[in-house]
C-alpha positions in Angstrom: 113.3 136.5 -194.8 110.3 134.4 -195.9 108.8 137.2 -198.0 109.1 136.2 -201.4 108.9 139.5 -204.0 107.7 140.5 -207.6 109.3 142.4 -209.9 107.1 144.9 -209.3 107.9 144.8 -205.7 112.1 144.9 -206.2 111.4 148.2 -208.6 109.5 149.7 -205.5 112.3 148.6 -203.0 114.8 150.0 -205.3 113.2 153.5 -205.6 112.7 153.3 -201.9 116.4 153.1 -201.7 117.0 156.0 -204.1 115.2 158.0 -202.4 116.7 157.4 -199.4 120.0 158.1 -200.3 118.5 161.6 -202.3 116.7 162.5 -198.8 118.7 160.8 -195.7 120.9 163.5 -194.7 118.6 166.5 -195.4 115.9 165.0 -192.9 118.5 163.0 -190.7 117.0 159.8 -192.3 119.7 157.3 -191.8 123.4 157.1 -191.4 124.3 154.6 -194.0 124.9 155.1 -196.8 126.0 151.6 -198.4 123.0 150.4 -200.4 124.2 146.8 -199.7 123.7 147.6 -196.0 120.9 149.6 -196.6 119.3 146.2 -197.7 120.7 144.2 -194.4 120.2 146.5 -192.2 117.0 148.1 -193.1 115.2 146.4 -195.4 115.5 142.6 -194.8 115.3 143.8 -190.9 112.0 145.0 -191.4 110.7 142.1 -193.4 112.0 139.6 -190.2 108.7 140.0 -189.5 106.8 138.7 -191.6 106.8 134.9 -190.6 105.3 136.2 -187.5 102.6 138.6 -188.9 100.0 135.9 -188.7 96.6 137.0 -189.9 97.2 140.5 -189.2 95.2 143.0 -191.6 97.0 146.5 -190.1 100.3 147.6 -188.4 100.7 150.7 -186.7 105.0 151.8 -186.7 105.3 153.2 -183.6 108.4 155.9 -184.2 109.3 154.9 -187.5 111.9 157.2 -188.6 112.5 156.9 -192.5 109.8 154.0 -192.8 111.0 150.6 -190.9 109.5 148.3 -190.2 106.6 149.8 -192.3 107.4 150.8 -195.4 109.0 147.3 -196.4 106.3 145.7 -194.2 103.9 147.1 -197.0 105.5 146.8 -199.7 105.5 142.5 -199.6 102.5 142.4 -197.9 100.2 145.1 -200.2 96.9 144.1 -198.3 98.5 145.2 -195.0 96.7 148.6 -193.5 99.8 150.6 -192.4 99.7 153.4 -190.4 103.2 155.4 -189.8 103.6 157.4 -187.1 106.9 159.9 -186.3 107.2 163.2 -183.8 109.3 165.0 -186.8 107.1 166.6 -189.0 109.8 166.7 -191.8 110.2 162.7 -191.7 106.6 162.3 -192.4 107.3 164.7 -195.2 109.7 162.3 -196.8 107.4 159.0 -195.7 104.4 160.8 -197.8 106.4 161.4 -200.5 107.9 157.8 -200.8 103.7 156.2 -200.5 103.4 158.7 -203.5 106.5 157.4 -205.7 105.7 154.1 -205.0 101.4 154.1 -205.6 101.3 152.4 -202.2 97.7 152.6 -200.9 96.4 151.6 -197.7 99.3 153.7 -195.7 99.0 156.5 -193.3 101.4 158.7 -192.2 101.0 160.7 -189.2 103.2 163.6 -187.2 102.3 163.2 -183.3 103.8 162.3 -180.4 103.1 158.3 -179.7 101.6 159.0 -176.3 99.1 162.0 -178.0 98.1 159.6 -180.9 97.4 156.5 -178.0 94.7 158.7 -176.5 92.7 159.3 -180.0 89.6 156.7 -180.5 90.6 156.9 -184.6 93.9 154.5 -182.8 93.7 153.8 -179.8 93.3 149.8 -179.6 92.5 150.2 -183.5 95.7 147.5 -184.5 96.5 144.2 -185.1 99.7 144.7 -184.5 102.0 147.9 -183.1 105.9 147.6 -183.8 108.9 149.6 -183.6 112.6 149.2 -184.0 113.0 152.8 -181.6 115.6 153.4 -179.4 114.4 152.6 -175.9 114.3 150.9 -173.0 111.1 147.9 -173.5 109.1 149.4 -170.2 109.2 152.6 -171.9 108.6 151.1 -175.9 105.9 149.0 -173.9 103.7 152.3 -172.8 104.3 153.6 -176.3 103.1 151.1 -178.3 100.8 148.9 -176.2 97.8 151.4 -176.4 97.4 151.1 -179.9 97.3 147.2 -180.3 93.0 145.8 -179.8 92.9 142.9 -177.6 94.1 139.7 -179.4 96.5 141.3 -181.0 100.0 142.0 -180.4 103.1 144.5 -179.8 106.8 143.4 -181.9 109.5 145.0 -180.0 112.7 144.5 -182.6 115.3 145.2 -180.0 119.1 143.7 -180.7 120.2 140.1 -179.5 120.4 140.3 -175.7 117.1 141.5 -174.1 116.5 139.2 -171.0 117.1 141.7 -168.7 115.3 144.5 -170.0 112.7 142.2 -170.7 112.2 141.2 -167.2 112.7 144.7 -166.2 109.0 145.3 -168.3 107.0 142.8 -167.0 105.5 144.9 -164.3 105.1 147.5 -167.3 103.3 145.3 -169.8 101.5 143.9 -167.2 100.0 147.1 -166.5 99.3 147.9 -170.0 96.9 144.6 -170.6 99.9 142.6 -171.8 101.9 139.0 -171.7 105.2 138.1 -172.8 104.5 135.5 -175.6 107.5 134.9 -176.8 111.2 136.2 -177.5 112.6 134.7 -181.3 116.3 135.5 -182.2 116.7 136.6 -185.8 119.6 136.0 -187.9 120.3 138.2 -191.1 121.3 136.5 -194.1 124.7 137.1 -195.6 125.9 139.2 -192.5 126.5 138.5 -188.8 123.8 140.9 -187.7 121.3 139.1 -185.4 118.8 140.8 -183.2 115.1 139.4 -181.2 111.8 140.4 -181.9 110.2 140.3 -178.4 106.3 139.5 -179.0 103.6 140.8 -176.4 100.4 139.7 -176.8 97.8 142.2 -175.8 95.2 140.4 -173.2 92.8 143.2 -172.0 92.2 146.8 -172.9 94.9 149.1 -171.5 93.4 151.4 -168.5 92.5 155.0 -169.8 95.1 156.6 -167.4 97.7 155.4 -169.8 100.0 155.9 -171.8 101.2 158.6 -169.3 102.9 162.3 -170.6 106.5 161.2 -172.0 108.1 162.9 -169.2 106.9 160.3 -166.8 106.9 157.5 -169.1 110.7 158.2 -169.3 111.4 159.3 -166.0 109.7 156.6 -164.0 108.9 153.5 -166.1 106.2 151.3 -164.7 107.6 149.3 -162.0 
């Protein structure tokens, strides 16, 4: 996945796993259970973006659940400044607990709603780059995650293998939000037939302070 690991750094990603499987059904943290897919599905995942991580110094992970893109993110690239940010309390439990176990500094975990966090100087347009591998509809990810991301930076959408219809469906949306479609690259996972796109939005000019809206509107009428 073009991030080459230590030692050190396979020990962390194998106690990441462990706990993992200790933790994912008590916090609703994942439904596999496999390690091998574990490692597809979740860990090389997250580190498909690495090639395209550029000079990037922090990552905000917009709804990141048990810790992807982030926690792997950090893990082969230590310098990187994560901050990971999740609506369920009890997740960011589990993410603390993991930066503990594995003496990962530089990373932030955070319980608040993406659209609350967006309006807060301390990250609002305070990123290099904003990703997320959550569940929704890219006009809606878009208003999420856009907010957070300073100008000349970017937003990586990881969505699965067919998005040019949702995609154009957002333009309006990212538009909106100070944004540009850059680019749309197709990712294949070694040694399985999974393949999905990591849709990169640069971020042009500062997002206007009326947005991100409340999530009701933001899921209810997406910016058209």
């Amino acid at each position: 996945m073009g991030a080459p690991l230590s030692p050190t750094q396979l020990a962390q990603f194998a106690k990441y796993m462990e706990m993992l499987l200790v933790w994912r059904e008590r916090f609703n943290l994942t439904a596999i259970s496999d390690p091998r897919e574990i490692v597809l599905k979740h860990f090389a995942d997250s580190l498909s973006l690495v090639p395209h991580m550029g000079n990037a110094e922090s990552i905000i992970d917009v709804g990141t659940g048990a810790g992807f893109p982030g926690i792997p993110l950090k893990i082969a690239l230590p310098h990187l400044r994560v901050t990971l940010l999740d609506a369920v309390n009890k997740r960011v439990g589990f993410l603390n607990a993991v930066a503990d176990e594995l003496a990962l500094a530089g990373i932030t975990a955070i319980h608040s709603r993406a659209e609350d966090a967006a309006k807060q100087g301390t990250h609002r347009e305070m990123y290099d780059i904003a990703a997320s591998r959550a569940v929704a509809a890219l006009p809606v990810l878009a208003e999420y995650a856009l907010p957070f991301v300073r100008p000349g930076g970017c937003f990586i959408a990881m969505k699965g293998p067919s998005v040019q219809e949702e995609l154009a469906a957002s333009a309006p949306a990212i538009h909106a939000l100070g944004g540009e479609h850059s680019i749309t690259i197709s990712v294949a996972i070694p040694f399985s037939d999974i393949t999905h796109s990591l849709v990169i939005i640069s971020k042009l000019s500062p997002t206007p302070p009326r947005l991100p809206r409340k999530a009701s509107q933001i899921a209810k009428r997406p910016i058209i």
